[in-house]
C-alpha positions as a Markdown table, in Angstrom:
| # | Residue | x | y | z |
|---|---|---|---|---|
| 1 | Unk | -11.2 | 10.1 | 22.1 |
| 2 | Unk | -7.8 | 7.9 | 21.6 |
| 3 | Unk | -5.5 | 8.4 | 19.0 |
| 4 | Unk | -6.9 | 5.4 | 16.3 |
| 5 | Unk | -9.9 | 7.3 | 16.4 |
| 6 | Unk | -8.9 | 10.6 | 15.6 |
| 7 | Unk | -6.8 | 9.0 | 12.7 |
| 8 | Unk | -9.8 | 7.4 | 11.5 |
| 9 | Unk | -11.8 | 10.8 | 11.4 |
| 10 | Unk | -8.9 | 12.2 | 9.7 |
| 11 | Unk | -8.5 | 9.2 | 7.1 |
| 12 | Unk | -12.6 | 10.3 | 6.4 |
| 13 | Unk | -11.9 | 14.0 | 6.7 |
| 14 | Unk | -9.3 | 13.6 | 3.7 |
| 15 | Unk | -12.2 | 11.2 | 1.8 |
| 16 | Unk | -14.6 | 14.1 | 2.0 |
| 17 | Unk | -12.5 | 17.0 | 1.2 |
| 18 | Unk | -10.6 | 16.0 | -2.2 |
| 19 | Unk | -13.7 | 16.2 | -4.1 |
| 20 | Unk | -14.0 | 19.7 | -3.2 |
| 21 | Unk | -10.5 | 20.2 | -3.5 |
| 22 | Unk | -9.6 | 19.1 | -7.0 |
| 23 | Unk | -11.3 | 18.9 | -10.3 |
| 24 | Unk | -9.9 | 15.7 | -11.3 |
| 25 | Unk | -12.3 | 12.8 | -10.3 |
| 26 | Unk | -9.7 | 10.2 | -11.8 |
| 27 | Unk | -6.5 | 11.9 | -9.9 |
| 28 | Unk | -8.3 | 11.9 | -6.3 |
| 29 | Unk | -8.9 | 7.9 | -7.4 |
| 30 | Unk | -5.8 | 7.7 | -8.1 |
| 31 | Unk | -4.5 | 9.2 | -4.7 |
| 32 | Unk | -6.6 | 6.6 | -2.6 |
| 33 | Unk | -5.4 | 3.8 | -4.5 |
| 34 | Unk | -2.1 | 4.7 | -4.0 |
| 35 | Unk | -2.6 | 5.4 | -0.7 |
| 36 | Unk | -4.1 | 1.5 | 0.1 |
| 37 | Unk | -0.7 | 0.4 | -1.5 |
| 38 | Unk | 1.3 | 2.6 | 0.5 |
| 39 | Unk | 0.1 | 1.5 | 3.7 |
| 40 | Unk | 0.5 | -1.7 | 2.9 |
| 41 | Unk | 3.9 | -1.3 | 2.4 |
| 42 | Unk | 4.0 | 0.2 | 5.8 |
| 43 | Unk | 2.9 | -2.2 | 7.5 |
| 44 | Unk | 6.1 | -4.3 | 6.3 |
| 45 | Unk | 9.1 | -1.5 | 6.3 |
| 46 | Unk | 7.4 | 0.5 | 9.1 |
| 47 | Unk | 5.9 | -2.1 | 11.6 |
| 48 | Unk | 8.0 | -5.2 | 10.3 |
| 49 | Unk | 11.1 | -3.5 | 9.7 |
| 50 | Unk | 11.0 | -5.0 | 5.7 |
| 51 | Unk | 12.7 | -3.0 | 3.0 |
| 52 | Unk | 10.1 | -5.1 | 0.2 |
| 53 | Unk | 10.5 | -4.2 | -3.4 |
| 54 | Unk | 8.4 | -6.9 | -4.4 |
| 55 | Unk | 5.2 | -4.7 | -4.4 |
| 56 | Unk | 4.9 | -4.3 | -8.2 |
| 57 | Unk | 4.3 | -8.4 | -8.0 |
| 58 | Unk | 1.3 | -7.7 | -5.2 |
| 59 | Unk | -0.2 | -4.5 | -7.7 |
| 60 | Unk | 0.5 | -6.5 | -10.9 |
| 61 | Unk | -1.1 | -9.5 | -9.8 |
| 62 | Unk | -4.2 | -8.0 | -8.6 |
| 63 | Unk | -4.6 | -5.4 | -12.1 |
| 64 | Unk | -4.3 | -8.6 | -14.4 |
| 65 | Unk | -6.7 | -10.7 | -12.1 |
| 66 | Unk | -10.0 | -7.7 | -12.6 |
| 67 | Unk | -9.1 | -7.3 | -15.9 |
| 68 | Unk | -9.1 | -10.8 | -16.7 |
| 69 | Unk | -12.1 | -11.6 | -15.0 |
| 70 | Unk | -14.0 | -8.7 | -15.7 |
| 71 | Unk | -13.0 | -8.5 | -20.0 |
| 72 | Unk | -12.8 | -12.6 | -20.2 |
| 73 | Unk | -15.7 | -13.9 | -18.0 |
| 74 | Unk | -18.0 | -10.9 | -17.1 |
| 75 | Unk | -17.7 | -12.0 | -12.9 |
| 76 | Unk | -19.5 | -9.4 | -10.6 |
| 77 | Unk | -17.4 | -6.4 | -9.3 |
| 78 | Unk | -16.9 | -7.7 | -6.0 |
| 79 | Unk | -16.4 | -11.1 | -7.0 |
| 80 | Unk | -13.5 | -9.6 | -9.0 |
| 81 | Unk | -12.1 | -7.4 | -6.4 |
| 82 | Unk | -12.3 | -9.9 | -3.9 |
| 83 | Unk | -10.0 | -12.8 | -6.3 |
| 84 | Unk | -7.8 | -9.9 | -6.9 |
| 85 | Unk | -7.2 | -9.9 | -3.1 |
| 86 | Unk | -7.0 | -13.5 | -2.6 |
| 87 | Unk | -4.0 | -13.0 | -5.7 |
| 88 | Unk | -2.4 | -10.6 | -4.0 |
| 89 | Unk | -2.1 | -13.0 | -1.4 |
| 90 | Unk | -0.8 | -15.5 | -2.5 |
| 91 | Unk | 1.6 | -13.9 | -4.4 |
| 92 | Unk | 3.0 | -12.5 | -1.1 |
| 93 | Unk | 2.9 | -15.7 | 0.9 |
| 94 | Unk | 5.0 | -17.3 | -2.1 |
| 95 | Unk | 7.6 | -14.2 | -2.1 |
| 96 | Unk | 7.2 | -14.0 | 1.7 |
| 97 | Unk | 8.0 | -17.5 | 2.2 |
| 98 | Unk | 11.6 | -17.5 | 0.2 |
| 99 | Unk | 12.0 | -13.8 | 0.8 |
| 100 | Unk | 11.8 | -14.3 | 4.8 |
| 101 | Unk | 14.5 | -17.0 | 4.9 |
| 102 | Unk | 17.2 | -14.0 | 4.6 |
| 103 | Unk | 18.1 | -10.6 | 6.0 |
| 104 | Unk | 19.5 | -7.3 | 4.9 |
| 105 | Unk | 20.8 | -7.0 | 1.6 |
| 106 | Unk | 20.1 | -10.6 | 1.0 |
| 107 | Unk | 16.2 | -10.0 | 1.6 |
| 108 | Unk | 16.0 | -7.0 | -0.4 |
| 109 | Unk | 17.9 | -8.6 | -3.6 |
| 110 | Unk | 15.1 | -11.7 | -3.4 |
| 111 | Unk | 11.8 | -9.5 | -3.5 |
| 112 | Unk | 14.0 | -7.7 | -6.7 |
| 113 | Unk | 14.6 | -11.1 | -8.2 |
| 114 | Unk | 11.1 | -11.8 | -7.7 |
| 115 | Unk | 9.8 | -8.7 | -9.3 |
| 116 | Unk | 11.6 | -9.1 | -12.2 |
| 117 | Unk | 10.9 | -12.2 | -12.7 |
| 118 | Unk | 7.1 | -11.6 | -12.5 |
| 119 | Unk | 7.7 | -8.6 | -14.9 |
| 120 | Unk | 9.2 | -11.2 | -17.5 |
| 121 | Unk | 6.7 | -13.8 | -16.9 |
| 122 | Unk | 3.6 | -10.8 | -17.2 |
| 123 | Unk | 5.7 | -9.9 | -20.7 |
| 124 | Unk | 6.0 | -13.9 | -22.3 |
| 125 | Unk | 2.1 | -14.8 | -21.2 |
| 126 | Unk | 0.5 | -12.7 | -23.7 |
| 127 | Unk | -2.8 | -14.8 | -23.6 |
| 128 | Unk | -3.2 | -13.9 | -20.2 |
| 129 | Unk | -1.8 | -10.6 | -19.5 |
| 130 | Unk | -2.0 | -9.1 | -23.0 |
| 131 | Unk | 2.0 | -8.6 | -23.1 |
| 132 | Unk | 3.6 | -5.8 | -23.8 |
| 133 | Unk | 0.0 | -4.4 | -24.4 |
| 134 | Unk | -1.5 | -5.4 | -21.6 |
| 135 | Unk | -4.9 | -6.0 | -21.1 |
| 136 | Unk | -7.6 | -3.3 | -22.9 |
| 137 | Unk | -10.7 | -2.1 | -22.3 |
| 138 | Unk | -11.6 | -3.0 | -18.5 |
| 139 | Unk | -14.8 | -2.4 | -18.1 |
| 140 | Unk | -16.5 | -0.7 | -14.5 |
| 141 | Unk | -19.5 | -2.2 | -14.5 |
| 142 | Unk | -22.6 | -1.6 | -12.2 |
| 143 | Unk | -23.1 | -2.8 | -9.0 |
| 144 | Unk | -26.1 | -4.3 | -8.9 |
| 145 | Unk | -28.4 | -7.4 | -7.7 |
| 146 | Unk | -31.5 | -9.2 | -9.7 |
| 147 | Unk | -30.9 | -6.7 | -12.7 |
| 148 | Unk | -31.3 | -3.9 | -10.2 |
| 149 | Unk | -28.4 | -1.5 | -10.4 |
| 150 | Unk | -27.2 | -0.1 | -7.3 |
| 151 | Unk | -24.0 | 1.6 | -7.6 |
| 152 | Unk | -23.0 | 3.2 | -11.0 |
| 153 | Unk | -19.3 | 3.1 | -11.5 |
| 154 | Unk | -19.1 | 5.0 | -14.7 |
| 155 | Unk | -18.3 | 8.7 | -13.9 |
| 156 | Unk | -15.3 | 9.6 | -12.2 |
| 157 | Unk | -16.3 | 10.8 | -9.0 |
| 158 | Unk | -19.1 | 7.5 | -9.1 |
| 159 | Unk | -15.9 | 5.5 | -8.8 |
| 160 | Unk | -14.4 | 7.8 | -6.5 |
| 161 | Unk | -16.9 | 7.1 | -3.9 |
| 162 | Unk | -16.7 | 3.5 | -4.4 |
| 163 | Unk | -12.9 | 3.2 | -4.0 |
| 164 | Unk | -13.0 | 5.7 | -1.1 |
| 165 | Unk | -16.1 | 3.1 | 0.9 |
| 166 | Unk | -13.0 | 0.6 | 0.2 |
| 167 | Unk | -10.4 | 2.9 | 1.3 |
| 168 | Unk | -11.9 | 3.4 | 4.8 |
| 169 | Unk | -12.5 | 0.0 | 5.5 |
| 170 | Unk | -9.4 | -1.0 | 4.5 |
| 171 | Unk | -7.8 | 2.0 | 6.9 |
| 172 | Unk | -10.4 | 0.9 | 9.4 |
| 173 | Unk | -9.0 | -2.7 | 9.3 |
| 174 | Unk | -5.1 | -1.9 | 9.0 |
| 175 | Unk | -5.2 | 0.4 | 12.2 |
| 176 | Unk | -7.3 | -2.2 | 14.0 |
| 177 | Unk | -4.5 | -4.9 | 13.7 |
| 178 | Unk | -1.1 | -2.5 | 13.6 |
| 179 | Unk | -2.9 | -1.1 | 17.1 |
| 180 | Unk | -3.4 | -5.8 | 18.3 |
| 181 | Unk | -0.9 | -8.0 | 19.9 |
| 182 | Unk | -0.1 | -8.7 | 16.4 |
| 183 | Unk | 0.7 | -5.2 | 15.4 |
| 184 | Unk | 2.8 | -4.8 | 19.1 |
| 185 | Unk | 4.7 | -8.1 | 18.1 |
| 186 | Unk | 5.5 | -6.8 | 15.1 |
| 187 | Unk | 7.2 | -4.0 | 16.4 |
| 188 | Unk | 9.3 | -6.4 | 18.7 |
| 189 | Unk | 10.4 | -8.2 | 15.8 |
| 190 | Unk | 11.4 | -4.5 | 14.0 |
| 191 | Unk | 13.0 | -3.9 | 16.9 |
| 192 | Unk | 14.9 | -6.4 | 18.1 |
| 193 | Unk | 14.8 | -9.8 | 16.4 |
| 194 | Unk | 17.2 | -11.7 | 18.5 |
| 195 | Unk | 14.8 | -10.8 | 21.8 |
| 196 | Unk | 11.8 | -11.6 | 20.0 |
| 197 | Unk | 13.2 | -14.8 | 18.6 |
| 198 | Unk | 14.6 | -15.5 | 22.2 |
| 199 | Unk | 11.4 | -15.1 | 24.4 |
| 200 | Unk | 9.6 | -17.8 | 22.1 |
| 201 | Unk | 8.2 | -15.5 | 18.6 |
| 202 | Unk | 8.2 | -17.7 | 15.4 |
| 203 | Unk | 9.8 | -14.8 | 13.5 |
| 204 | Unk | 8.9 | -16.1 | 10.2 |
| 205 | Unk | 5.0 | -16.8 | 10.6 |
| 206 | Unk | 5.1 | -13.1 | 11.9 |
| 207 | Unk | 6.8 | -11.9 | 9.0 |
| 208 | Unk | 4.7 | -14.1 | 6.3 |
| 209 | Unk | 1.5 | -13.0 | 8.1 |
| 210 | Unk | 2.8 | -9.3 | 7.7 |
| 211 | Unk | 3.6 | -10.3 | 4.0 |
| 212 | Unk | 0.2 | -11.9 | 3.3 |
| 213 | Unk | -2.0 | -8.9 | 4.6 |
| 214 | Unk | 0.4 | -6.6 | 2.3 |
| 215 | Unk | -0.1 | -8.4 | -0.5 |
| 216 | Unk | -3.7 | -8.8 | 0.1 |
| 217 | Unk | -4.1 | -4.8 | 0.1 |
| 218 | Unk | -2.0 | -3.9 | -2.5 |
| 219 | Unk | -3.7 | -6.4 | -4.8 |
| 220 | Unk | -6.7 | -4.7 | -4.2 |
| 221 | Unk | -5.0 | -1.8 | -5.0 |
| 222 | Unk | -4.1 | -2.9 | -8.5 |
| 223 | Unk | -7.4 | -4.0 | -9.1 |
| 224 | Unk | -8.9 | -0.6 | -8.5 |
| 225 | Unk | -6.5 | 0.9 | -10.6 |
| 226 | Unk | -6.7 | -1.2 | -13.8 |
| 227 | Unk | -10.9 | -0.3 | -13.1 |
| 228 | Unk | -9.8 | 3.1 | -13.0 |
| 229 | Unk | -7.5 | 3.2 | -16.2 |
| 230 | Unk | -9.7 | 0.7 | -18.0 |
| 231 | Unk | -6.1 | -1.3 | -19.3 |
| 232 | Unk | -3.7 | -3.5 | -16.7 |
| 233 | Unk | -1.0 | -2.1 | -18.2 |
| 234 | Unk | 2.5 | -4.2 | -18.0 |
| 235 | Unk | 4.4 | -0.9 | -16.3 |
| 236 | Unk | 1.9 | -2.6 | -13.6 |
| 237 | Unk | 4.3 | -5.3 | -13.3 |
| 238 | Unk | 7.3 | -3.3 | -13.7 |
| 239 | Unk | 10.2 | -3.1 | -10.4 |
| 240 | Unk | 9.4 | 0.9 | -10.7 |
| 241 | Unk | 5.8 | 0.3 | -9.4 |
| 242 | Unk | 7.5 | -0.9 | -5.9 |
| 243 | Unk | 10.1 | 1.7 | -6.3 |
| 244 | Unk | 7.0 | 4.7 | -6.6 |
| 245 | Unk | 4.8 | 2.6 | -3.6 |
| 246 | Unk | 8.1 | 2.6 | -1.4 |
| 247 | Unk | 8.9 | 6.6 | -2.3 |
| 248 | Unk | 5.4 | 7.2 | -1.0 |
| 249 | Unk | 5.9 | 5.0 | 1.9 |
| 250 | Unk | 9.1 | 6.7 | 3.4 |
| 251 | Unk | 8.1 | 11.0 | 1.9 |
| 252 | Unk | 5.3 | 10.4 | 4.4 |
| 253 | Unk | 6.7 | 8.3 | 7.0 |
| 254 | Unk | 7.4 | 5.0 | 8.1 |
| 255 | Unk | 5.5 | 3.7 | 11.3 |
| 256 | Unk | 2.2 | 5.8 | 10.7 |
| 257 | Unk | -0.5 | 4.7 | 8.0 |
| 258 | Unk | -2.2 | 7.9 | 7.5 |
| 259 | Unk | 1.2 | 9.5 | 6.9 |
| 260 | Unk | 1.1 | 6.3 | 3.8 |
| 261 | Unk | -1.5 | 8.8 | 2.7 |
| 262 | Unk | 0.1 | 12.1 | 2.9 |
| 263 | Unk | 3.5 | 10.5 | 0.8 |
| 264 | Unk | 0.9 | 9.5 | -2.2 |
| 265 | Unk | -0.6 | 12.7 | -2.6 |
| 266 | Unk | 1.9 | 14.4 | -2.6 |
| 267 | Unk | 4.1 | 12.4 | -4.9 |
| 268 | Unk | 1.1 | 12.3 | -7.3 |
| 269 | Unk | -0.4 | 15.9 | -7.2 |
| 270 | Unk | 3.5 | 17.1 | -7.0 |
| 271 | Unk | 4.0 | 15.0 | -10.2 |
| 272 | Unk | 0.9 | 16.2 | -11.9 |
| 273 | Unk | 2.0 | 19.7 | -11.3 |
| 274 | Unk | 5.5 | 19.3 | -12.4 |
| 275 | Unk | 4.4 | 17.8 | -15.5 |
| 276 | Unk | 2.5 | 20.8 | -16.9 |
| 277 | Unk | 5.5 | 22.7 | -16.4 |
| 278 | Unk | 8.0 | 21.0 | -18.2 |
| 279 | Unk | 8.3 | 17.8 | -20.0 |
| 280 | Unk | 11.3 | 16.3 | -18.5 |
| 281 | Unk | 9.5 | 16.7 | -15.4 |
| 282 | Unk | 10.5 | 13.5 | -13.6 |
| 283 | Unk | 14.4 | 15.8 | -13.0 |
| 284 | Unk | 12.6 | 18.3 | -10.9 |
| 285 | Unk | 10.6 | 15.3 | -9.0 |
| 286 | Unk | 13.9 | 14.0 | -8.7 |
| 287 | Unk | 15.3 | 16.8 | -7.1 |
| 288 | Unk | 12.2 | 17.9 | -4.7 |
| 289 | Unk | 12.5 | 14.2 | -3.5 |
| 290 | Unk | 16.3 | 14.6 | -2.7 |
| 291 | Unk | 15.7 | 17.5 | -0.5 |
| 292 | Unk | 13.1 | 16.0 | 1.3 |
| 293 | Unk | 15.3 | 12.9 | 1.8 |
| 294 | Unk | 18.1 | 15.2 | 3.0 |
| 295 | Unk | 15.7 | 17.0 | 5.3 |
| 296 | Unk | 13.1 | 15.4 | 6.2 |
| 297 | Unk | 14.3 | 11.9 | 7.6 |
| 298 | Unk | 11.0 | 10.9 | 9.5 |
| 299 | Unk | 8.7 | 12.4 | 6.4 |
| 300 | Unk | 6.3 | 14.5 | 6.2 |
| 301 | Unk | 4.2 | 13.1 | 9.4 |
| 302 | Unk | 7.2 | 14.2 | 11.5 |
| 303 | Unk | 7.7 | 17.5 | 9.7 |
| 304 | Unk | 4.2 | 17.8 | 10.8 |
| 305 | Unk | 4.8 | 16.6 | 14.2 |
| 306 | Unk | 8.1 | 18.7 | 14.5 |
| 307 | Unk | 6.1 | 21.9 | 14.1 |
| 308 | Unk | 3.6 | 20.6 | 16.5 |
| 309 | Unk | 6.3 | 20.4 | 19.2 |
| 310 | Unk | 7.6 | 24.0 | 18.4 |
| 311 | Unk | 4.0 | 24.9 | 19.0 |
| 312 | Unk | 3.4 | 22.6 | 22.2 |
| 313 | Unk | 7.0 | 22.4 | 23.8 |
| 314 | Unk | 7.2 | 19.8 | 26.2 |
| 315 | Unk | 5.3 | 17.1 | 24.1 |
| 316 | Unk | 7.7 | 14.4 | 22.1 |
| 317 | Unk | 6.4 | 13.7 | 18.7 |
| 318 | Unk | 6.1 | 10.0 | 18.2 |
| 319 | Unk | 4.5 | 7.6 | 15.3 |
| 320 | Unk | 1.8 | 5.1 | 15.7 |
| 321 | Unk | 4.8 | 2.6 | 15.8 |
| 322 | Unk | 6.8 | 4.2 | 17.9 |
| 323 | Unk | 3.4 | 4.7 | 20.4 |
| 324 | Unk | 2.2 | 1.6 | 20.5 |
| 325 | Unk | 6.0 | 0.2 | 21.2 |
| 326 | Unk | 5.4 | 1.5 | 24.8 |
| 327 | Unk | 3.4 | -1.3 | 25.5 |
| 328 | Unk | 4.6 | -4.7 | 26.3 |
| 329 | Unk | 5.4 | -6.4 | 22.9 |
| 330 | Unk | 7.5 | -9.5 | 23.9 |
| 331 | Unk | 6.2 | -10.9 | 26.8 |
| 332 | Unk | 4.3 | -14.1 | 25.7 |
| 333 | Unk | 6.2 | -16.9 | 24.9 |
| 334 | Unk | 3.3 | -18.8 | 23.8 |
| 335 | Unk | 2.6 | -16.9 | 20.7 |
| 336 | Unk | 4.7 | -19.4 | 18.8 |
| 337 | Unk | 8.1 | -20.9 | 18.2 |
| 338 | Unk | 11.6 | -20.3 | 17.9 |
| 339 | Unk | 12.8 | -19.5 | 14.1 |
């Protein structure tokens, strides 16, 4: 059995276990959802090499497109789900578009301008996002055809399931083009732009293609989670939602999506523990995260794969990235033009 596979079994294993794990229906929802952003935000700083704080716009935009739809017009669920995609998007292809045209520092400081600007625009619109209140009472309606209900969303653990069916095949489809030529290209370009640019890669449709699946995802990702709160709050749209999706990205580890999943749970069950113990909580977080930043450069996928090799000597640990980079990534010039 090759390696995507057994992540894939793992990535179900998790899906099945929470529920018997925790007691909170809404947390383990929460976890998944934060795991689809995560990896999406992988896929640009881990595969692409693209330090993106304009995730919040991407979540935002999908959390104010459900509620909108689903308090203002009554659409179907997946009708819903699928426009907040399409938002996400389109959001990325218009940040990915400016963003892409710099590097470095330069790159970084245009998806911040971007995400403060949406913040400010989410804030002024108040007939569409609900300003500073954002938008109440998100309903989870049925899923259901001809009056005929087929999926119940109302319980906790009923949307649990639902958002873990999405999870999967969203995994499913993220591991399926990080392990393509795509994905392999994309690692030449993370690698070593100036050879990628120099055997014939358009660098820029690359990165914008990279942008617009991220954007896509974590779109979906706020969608679920304004279903889940029942509000798309405006701390949806804030610069700190990027900030928390790119702390999950790098505690589990860049270049591996399952590990996406392993840096939100434990950001989110760490924070849900911390909190019951004392109200300035966010110090201790604070703290744990340093330590794990000082000691854990490669996250907690290459802690794991660390001990693995202590246990196995003779084996080098390597991400999914770093795997599929053994294989010849720059090679055809006819996959598109010169920047």
């Amino acid at each position: 059995m090759n390696r995507p596979h057994i992540q894939l079994l793992l990535a179900l294993a998790i899906v099945l276990l929470m529920p018997l794990c925790m007691q909170s229906g809404s947390l383990a929802t929460e976890v998944l959802i934060f795991s689809l952003a995560a990896m999406a935000c992988n896929l640009l700083l881990g595969y692409t090499g693209l330090l993106s704080f304009g995730q919040g716009v991407f979540f935002g935009l999908g959390s104010y497109t459900i509620g909108v739809l689903l308090t203002r017009w009554q659409l179907p669920v997946p009708v819903a789900l699928v426009s907040a995609v399409l938002m996400g998007a389109v959001g990325a292809a218009i940040v990915g578009w400016v963003a892409i045209r710099q590097r470095g520092t330069y790159f970084v400081m245009l998806t911040l301008a971007f995400s403060q600007m949406f913040y400010f625009i989410a804030y002024t619109a108040t007939d569409i996002t609900g300003g500073d209140n954002g938008l109440l009472d998100v309903p989870r309606p049925a899923i259901g055809v001809a009056g005929y209900t087929l999926w119940s969303l109302q319980t906790p653990w009923q949307f649990y399931s639902f958002v873990a069916v999405l999870f999967l095949v969203t995994f499913w489809f993220l591991r399926r083009a990080c392990d393509s030529m795509f994905g392999r290209t994309l690692l030449a370009v993370r690698d070593n732009e100036e050879r990628a640019a120099a055997v014939g890669y358009n660098l820029r449709l690359l990165k914008l293609q990279a942008f617009v699946i991220s954007g896509a995802v974590t779109g979906l990702a706020g969608g679920l989670h304004a279903m889940m709160a029942g509000i798309a709050p405006l701390s949806n749209a804030e610069y700190h939602t990027s900030e928390v999706i790119l702390l999950m990205t790098v505690i589990g580890g860049t270049g591996n999506l399952l590990a996406s999943v392993l840096g939100a749970a434990f950001y989110l069950l760490l924070g849900d523990w911390l909190s019951t113990l004392w109200p300035r909580w966010l110090m201790l977080l604070g703290m744990v995260l340093i330590v794990v930043s000082l000691g854990m450069q490669r996250g907690l996928w290459g802690l794991g794969e660390s001990i693995l090799q202590r246990l196995r000597p003779g084996r080098k640990p390597a991400s999914d990235a770093d795997s599929a980079a053994e294989a010849p990534t720059v090679t055809r010039t006819q996959q598109g033009g010169n920047v």
